[in-house]
C-alpha positions as CSV (number, residue, x, y, z in Angstrom):
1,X,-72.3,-14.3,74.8
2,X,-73.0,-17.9,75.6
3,X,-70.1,-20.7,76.0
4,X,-70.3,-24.4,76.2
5,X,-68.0,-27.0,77.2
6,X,-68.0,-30.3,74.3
7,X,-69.8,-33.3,76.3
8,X,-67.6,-35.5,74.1
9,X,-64.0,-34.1,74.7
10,X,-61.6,-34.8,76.9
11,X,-59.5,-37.9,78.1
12,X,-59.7,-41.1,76.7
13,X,-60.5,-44.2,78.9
14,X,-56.7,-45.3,78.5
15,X,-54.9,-41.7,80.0
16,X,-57.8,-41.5,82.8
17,X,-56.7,-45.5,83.8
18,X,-52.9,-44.6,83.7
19,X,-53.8,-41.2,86.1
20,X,-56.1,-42.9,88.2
21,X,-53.2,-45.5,88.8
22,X,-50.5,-42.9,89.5
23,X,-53.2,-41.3,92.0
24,X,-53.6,-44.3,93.8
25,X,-50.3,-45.0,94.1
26,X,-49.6,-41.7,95.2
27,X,-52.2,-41.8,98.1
28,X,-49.4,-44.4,99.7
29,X,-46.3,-42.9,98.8
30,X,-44.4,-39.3,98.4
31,X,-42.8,-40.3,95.2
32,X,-43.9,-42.0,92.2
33,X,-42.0,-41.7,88.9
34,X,-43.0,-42.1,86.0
35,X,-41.1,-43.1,82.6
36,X,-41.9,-40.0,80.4
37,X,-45.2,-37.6,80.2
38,X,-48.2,-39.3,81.8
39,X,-50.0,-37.4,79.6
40,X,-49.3,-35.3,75.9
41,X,-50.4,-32.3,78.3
42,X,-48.0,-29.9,80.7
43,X,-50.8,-28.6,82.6
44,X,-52.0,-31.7,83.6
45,X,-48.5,-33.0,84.1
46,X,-47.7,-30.4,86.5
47,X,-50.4,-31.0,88.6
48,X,-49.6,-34.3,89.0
49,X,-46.0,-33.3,89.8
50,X,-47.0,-31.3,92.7
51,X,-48.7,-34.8,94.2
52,X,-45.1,-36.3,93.5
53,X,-45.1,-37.6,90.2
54,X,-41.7,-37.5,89.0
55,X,-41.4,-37.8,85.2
56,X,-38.2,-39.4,84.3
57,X,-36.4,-40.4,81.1
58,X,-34.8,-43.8,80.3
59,X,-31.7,-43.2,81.4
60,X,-32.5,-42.6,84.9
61,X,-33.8,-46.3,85.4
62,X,-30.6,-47.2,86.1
63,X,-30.2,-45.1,89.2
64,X,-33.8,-46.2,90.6
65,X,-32.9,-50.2,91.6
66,X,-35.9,-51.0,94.2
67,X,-38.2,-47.9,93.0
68,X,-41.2,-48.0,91.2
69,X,-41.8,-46.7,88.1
70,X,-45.2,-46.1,86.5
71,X,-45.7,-47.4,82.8
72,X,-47.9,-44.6,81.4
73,X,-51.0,-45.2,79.1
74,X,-48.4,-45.3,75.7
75,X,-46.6,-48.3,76.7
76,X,-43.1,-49.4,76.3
77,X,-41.5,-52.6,74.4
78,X,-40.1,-55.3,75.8
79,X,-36.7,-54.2,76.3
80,X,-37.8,-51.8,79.2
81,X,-39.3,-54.6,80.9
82,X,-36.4,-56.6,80.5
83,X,-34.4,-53.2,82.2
84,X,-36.4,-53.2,84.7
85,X,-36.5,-56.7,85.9
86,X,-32.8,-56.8,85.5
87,X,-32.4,-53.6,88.1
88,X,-35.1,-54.5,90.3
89,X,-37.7,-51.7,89.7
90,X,-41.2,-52.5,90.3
91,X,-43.4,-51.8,87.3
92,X,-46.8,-50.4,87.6
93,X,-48.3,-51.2,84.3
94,X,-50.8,-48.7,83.3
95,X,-50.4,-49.5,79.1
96,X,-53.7,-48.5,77.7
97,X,-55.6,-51.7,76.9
98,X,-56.2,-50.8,73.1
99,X,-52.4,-50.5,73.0
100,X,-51.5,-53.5,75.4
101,X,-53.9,-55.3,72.6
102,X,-52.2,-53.6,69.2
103,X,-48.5,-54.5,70.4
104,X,-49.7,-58.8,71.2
105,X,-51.2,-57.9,67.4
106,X,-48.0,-56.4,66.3
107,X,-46.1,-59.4,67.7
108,X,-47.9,-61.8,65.9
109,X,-47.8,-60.0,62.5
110,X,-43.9,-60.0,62.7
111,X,-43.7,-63.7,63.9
112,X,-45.4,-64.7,60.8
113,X,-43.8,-62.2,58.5
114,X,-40.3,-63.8,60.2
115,X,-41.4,-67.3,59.1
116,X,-41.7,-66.6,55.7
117,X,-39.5,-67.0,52.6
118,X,-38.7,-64.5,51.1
119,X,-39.5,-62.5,55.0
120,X,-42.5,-60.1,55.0
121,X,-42.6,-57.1,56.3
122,X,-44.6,-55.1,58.9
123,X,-45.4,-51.6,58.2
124,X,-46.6,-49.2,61.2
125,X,-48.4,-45.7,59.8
126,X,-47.2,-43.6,63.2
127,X,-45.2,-40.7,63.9
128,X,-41.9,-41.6,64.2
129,X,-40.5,-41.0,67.9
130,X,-43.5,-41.4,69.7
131,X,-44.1,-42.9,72.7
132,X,-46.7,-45.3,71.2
133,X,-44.8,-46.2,68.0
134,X,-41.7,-46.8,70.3
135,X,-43.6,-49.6,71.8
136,X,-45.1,-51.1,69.0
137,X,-41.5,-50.9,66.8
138,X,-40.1,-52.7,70.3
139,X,-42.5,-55.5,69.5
140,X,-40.7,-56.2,66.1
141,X,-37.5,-56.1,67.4
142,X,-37.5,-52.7,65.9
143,X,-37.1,-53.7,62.8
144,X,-40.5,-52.8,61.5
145,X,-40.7,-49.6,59.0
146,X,-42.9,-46.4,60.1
147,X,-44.8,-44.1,57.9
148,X,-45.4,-41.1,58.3
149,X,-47.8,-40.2,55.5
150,X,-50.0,-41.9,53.4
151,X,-47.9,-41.1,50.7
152,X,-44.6,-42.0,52.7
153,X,-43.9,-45.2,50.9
154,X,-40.1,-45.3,49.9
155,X,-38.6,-48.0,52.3
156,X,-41.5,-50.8,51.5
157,X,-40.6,-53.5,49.3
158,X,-43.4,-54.0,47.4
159,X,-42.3,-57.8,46.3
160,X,-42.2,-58.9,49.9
161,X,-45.4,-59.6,52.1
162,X,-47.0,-57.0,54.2
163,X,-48.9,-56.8,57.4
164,X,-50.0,-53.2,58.2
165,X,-51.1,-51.8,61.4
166,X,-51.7,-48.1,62.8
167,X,-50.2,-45.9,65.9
168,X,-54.4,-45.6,67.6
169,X,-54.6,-42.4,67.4
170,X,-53.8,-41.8,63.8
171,X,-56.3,-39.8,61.8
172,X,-58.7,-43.4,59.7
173,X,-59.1,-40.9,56.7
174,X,-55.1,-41.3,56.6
175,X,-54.8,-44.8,57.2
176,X,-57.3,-45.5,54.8
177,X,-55.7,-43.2,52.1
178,X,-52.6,-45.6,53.0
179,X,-54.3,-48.8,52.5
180,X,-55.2,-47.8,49.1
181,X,-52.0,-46.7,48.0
182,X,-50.3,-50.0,48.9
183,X,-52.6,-51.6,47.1
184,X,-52.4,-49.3,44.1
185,X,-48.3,-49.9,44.2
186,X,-48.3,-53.9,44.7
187,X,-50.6,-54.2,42.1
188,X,-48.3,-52.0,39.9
189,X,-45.5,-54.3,40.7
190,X,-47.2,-58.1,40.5
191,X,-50.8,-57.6,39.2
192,X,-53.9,-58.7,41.9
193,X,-53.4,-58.3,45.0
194,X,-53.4,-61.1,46.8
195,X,-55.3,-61.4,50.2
196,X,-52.9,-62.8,52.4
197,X,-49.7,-60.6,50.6
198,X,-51.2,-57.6,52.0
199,X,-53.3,-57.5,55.6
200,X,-54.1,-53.9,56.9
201,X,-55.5,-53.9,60.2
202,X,-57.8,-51.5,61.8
203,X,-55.8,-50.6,64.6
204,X,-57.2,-46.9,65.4
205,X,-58.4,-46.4,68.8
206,X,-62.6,-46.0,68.0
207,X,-63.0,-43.3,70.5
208,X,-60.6,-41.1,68.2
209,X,-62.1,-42.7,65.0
210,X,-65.6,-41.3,66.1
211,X,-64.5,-38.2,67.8
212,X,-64.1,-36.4,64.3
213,X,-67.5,-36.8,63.7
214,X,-68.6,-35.8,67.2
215,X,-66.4,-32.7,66.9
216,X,-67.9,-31.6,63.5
217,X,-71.1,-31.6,65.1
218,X,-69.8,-29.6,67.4
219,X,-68.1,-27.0,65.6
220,X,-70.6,-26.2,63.6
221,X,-72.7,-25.4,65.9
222,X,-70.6,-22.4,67.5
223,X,-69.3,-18.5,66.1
224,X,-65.2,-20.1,67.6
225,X,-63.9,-22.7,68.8
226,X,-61.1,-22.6,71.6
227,X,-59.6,-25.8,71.1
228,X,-57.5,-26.7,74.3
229,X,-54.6,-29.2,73.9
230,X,-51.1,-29.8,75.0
231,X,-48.6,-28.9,72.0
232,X,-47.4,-32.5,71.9
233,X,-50.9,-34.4,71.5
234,X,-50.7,-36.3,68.4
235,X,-54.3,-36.7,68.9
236,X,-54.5,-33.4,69.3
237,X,-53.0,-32.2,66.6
238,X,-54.9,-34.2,64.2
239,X,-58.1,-33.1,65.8
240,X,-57.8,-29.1,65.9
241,X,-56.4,-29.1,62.0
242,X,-59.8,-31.6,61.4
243,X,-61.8,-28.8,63.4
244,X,-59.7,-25.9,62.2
245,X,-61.3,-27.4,58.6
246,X,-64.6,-27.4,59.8
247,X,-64.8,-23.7,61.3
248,X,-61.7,-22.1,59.9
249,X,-62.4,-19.5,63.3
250,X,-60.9,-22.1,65.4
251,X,-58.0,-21.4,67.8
252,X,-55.2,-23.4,69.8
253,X,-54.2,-22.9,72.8
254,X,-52.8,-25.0,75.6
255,X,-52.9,-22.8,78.3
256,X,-55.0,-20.5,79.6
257,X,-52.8,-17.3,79.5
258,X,-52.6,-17.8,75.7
259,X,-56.7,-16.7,75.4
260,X,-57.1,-13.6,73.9
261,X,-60.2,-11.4,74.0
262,X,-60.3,-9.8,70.7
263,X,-61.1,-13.3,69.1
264,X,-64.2,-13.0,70.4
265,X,-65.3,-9.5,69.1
266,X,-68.7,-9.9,67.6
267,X,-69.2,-13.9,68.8
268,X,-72.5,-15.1,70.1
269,X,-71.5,-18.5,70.8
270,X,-67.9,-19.7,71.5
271,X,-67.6,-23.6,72.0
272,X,-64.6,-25.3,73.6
273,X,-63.5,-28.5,72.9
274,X,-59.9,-30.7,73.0
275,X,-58.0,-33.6,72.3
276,X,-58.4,-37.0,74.2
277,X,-55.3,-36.0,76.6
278,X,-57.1,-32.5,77.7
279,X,-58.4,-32.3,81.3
280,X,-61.9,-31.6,81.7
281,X,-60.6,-29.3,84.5
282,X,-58.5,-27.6,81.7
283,X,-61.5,-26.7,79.1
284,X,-63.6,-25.5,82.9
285,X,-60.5,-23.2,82.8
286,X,-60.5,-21.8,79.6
287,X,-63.9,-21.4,80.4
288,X,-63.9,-18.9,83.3
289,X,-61.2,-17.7,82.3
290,X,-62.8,-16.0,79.0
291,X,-65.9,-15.2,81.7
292,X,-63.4,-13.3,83.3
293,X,-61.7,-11.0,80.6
294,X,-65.1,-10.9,78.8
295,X,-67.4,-9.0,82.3
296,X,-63.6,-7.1,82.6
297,X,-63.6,-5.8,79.1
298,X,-67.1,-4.6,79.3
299,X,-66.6,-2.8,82.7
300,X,-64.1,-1.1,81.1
301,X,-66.0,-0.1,78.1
């Protein structure tokens, strides 16, 4: 039985900034808190907790007046900055770059879509209650409209202008099933699309983008995959079902006690992989882990 680790897997530049902040932090202090999951990952959340990360909600801010909170790689919108400043909690700003980027982008879109007459709109394709999309709706003073689906198009006005942007880690053979269903239903409603009516930026993080490719590659090059991931990862949800369509004999787990030996019965090659919030140190788990139960289920045979 042979086992490798995929090269390409693991986190993203954006979560290993916002961990390598709360690390430095913590090297100075007993406490740091931090304003939800660091990461879409309870393994790697708990050890972080045991150096004295403290995940809070928003509703504790109140109660932490001189504290400081960490910003985790999502983001926030404005009005938690405004919170903050108001209670006098020092921010450490770890927003991922790509998304710091995405909600200046979003903020512009809605400014212009504000100054027109009749007002245009902006769309976000993003799952609704995420971290991420929270931060990006903040940016439009919430009023932008989320999709959930390319084919979730009920509460766009399709007379009215339309920037479009994307939550970065949203699957691009979605998005661009999206785009061309807008375009399919303007043009049912006023003829040629115009190029400044509808705008659809590419707003997917590329190391997501490309990572379906990489993981193809990958998968089809093993007997099973065990694909690691926390049960929250949007990423990682949208990556195991892309896998799982690659080699059906794909299996989730986001811890290691979940493994089960009999998966492997007759496998000459298992491959482990995850999703852009999974700890290398996680996969090296699931790794000796399956070492383990594999040399114990032969002694026992």
């Amino acid at each position: 039985m042979k086992i490798k680790i995929d090269d390409n897997a693991g986190f993203c530049f954006g979560v290993v900034k916002a961990i390598g902040t709360a690390e430095e932090e913590l090297a100075h202090a007993e406490v740091l808190y931090c304003l939800g999951d660091i990461v879409h990952n309870n393994a790697e959340v708990q050890r972080l907790n045991q150096k004295g990360l403290q995940v809070i909600d928003h509703s504790q801010l109140k109660a932490l007046g001189g504290k400081k909170v960490l910003i985790r790689a999502h983001g926030e919108p404005p009005a938690t900055y405004q919170q903050a400043e108001a209670l006098g909690i020092e921010l450490i700003d770890a927003t991922c770059p790509i998304v710091l980027a995405l909600q200046q982008k979003i903020r512009k879109g809605y400014e212009e879509m504000m100054a027109l007459q009749p007002q245009g709109q902006v769309v976000i394709f993003g799952k609704p209650g995420h971290a991420e999309v929270i931060g990006l709706c903040g940016q439009t003073d919430n009023k932008a409209i989320v999709v959930s689906s390319p084919d979730d198009l009920e509460a766009i006005d399709f007379a009215r202008p339309i920037r479009l942007y994307s939550q970065t880690t949203k699957s691009k053979e979605d998005y661009n099933l999206l785009i061309n269903n807008l375009k399919s239903k303007i043009a049912q409603q006023s003829g040629e699309v115009a190029s400044d009516f509808f705008v659809a930026h590419n707003t997917i993080c590329n190391r997501v983008a490309n990572r379906a490719v990489q993981l193809e590659d990958f998968a089809r090059s093993v007997d099973i995959v065990l694909f690691v991931s926390g049960k929250g990862s949007s990423n990682g949800h949208y990556l195991y079902e892309y896998c799982k369509h690659v080699m059906p004999n794909t299996r989730l787990v986001s811890d290691v006690d979940e493994i089960e030996m009999a998966w492997f019965d007759g496998m000459e090659t298992i491959g482990i992989t995850g999703a852009t919030s999974t700890p290398r140190w996680l996969m090296e788990a699931a790794e000796e882990r399956v070492k383990r139960d594999w040399k114990e289920k032969n002694l026992n045979n």
